[in-house]
N, C-alpha and C positions, 0 to 999 in steps of 0.2 A: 585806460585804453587797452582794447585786447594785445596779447601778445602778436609778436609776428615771428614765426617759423625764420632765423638768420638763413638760410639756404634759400628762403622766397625772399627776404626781404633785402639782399645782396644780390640776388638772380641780374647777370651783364645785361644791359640794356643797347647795348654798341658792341662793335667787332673788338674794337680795345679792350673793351673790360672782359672780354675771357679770358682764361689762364692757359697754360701750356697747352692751346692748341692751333700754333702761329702757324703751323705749316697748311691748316686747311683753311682756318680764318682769310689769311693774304691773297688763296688762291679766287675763295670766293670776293674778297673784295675789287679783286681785278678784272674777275669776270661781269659783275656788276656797274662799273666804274665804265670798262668800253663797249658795256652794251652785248655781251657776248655769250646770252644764258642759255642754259640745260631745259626741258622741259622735265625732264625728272632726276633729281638728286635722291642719291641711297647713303645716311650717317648709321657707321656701326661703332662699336664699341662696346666697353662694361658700362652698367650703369654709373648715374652721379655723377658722367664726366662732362657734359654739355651739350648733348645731342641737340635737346628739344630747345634748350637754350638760344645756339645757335640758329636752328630751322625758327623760331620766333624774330629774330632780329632780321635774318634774309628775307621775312617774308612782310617787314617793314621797310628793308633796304631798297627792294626792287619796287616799292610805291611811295618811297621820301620823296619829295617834289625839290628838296637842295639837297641829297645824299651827298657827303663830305667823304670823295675819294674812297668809294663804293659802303661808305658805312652810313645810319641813318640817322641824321641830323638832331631827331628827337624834339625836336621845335617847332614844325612847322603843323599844319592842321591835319595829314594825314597821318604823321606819326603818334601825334597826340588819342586820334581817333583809333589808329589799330593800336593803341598799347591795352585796349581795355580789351577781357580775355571772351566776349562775344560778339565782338566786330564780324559782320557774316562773309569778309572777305578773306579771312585766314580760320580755313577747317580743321581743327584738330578733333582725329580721329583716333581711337583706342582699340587698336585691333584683338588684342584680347578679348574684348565683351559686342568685337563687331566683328566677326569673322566670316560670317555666314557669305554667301553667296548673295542673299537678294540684299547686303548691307551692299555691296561692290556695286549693283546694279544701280540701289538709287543714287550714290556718286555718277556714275555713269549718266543718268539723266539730269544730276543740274550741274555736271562740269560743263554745259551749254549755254546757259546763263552768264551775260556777263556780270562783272564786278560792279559793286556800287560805289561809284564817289573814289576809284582805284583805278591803278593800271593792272593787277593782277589778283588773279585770285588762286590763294598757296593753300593746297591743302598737305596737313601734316598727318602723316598714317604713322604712329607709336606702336611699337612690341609688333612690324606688320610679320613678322615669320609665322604670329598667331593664326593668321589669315587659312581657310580649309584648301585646299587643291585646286575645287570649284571656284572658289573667291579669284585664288590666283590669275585662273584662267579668264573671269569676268574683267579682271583687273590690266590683263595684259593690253590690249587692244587700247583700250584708253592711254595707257601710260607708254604706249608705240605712237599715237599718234593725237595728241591733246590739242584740243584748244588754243589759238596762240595765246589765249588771256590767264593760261591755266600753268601753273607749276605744282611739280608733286615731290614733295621730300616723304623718302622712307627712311625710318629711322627703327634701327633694332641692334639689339643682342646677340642676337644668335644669328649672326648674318650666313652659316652653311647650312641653316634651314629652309633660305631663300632657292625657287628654282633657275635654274640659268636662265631663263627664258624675258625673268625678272631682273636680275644681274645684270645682264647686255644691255640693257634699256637706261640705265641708271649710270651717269656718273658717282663713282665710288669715292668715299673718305671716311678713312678708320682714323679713327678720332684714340689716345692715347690714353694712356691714366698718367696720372701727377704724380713728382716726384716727391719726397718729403719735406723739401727745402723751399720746395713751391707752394706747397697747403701750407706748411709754417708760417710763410710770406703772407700769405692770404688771412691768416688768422690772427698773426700782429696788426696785420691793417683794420682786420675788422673790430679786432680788440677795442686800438688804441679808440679808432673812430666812434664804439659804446661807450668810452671810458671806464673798460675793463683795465684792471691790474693784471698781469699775469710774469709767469719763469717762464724764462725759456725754454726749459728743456719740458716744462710741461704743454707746452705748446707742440715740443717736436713728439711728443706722446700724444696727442690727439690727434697728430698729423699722420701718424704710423697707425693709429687704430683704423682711418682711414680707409686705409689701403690704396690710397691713387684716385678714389671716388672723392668730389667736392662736395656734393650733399650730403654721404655717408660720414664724412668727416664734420660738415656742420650743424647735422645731426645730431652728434658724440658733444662736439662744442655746447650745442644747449645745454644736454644735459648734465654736464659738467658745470655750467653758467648756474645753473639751478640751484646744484648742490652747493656753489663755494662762495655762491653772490659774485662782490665787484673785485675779488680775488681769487686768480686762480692761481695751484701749486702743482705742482707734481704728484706731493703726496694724495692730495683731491683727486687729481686724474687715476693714480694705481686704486684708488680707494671704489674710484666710482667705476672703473671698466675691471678692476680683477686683475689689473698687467701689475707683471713682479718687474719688482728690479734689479738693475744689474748685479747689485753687489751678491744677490739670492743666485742667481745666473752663475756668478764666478763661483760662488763659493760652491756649487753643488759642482760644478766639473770640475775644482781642483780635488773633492772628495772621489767623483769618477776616476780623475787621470792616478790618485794615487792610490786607489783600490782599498778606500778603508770602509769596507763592510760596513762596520759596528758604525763609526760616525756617520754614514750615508743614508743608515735606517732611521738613527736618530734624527737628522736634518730633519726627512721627509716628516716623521713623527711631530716636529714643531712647524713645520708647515700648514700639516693638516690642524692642528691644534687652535694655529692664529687660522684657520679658516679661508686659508687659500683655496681658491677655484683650481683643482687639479689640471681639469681639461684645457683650462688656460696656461697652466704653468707645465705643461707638458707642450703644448704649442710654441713656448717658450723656449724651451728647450730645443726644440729641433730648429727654431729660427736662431739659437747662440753656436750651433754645432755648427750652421751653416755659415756665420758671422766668422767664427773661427779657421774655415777650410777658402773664408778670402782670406783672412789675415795670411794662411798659411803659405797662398798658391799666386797671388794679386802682388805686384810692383806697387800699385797703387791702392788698395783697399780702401779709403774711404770715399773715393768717387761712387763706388758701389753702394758700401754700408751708411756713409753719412752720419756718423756715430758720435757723441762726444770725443774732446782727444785722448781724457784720459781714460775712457770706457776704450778707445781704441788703442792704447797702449799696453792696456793691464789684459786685453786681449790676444794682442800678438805676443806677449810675453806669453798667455797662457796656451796656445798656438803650438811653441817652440819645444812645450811636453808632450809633445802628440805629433802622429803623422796624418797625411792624407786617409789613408785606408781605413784609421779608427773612426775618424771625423767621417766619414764617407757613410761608415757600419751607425754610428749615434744618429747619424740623419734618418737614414731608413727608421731602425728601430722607431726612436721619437716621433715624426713625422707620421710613419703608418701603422700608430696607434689613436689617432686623435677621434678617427670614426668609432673604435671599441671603447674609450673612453663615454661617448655621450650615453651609452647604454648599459655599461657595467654598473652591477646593484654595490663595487666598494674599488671605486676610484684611487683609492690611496693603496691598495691591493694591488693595484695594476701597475701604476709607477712604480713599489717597488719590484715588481718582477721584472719591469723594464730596466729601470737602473742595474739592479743587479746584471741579468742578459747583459745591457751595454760594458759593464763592468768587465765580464768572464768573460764576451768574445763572442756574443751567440749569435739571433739575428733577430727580427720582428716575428718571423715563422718561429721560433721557439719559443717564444711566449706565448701563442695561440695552442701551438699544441697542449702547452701547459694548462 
């Protein structure tokens, strides 16, 4: 049996099943539920976080024939008919490879047309900030004054590349990224439900590779399922994305905080040796320097960081050698090196000039001059 992409084959079929996004999911179910729609909705956000997800399930909701308290039933003959992904009464549109002008215009001529066998017909414009000037302007008129059969979700990225004119028109909902504790959740469930084995803590490392994105994180998930089969480790996960761990973390800033040259060159030397990805273990860095300036400054630190407790212990301890200002100076450094990283001809060159700088007190500017 071919495989299935986990990010398509988990994709919420109901307002329920999204994840961290109750605050627009609810509003939309309520507007639904009493009857009380938009003719055009605007989803923004970072990728992988449910845009399109969402705009597929509304555009089931507003044609379920028993929608359950504005969500879509999934039973009955209309849901059944738009779950399949060429039902010609929900348009998804890719503004990127449809931007033109006369793309806007032939919408324009069958948003007239009504719906078959529906009560609406949803069209979903994807990546629309892709759209030319001209499009825009093609675009406005219609989505001022549609069809009452017609709903228009825009869904994008870069929502200040939209013009106001566009904006006004559009009820708005900025849709969030996930927390780590949230993708975690989501990947224990999905585990256990493959009959995946897995550690915890490798789980919360797939969930931090992530970033907030749900595809981008189960994405990373396959590929990690690939490498390790019906068990997955931690060790699997550092192996398969290049993330160090903590203990390489501590151990390199208690070399920083006590200034020992000669061990700190060495480290990096067995670093490079076992073939660690620099560019990553320099990202690394600047995201521990920053872990450590909550520890330092935060009542609460791990509402923020979310960290194992002993990883968050052995960090506010190492916190306590340091002040704000240093931690503040390692951030920079680290942090705005990661772009000169992807292009320097001897990456292990670069960290230690960096290390050393964070060492002596310099700044990221003295290493470029260098």
């Amino acid at each position: 049996m071919e495989h299935q992409a986990l990010y398509r084959k988990y994709r919420p079929q109901t307002f329920g099943e999204v994840i961290g996004q109750e605050h627009i999911t609810r509003a939309i179910e309520n507007q639904i539920a009493s009857g009380k729609l938009s003719h055009a909705y605007l989803f923004t956000g970072s990728r992988g976080i449910g845009k399109t997800s969402v705009a597929r399930i509304f555009a089931k909701a507003v044609n379920c024939e028993n929608n359950k308290n504005g969500s879509p039933c999934g039973e009955c003959a209309t849901c059944k008919r738009l779950e399949k992904e060429n039902d010609i009464n929900i348009i998804e549109i890719d503004a990127a490879s449809n931007n033109r002008v006369d793309d806007i215009r032939e919408i324009r001529e069958k948003v007239k047309f009504m719906p078959v066998g529906a009560k609406y017909k949803v069209y979903i414009i994807d990546e629309v900030h892709m759209l030319t000037d001209s499009a825009f302007n093609a675009l406005l008129k219609t989505l001022e004054e549609p069809p009452s059969h017609v709903i228009f979700i825009l869904a994008t990225t870069e929502v200040h590349k939209l013009p106001a004119t566009i904006l006004s028109r559009c009820i708005r909902f900025d849709f969030r990224l996930l927390s780590v504790d949230e993708l975690t959740k989501l990947l224990a469930d999905i585990f256990t439900e493959e009959g995946i084995e897995y550690e915890r803590d490798a789980l919360r490392a797939i969930a931090a590779s992530g970033e907030g994105s749900v595809r981008d994180t189960l994405s990373v998930a396959d590929c990690i399922v690939a490498y390790s089969g019906n068990k997955v480790t931690k060790a699997d996960v550092q192996k398969v994305l290049g993330t160090t761990d903590y203990d390489l973390l501590l151990k390199f800033y208690d070399l920083l905080l006590d200034r020992e040259i000669g061990d700190l060159l060495s480290f990096i030397d067995g670093l490079d040796k076992s073939g660690k990805n620099m560019s990553v273990f320099v990202k690394e860095l600047s995201k521990h320097a920053r872990n450590l300036l909550v520890c330092s400054t935060c009542q609460k630190p791990n509402d923020i960081l979310a960290l194992p407790e002993e990883v968050l212990e052995r960090c506010k301890v190492q916190a306590q050698k340091t002040d704000e200002k240093k931690l503040i100076s390692y951030l920079q450094i680290f942090a705005g090196a990661e772009n000169e990283l992807r292009y320097t001809l001897s990456p292990r060159l670069l960290l230690e000039a960096l290390s050393l700088t964070a060492m002596l007190g310099g700044s990221s500017e003295d290493v470029k001059k260098n």
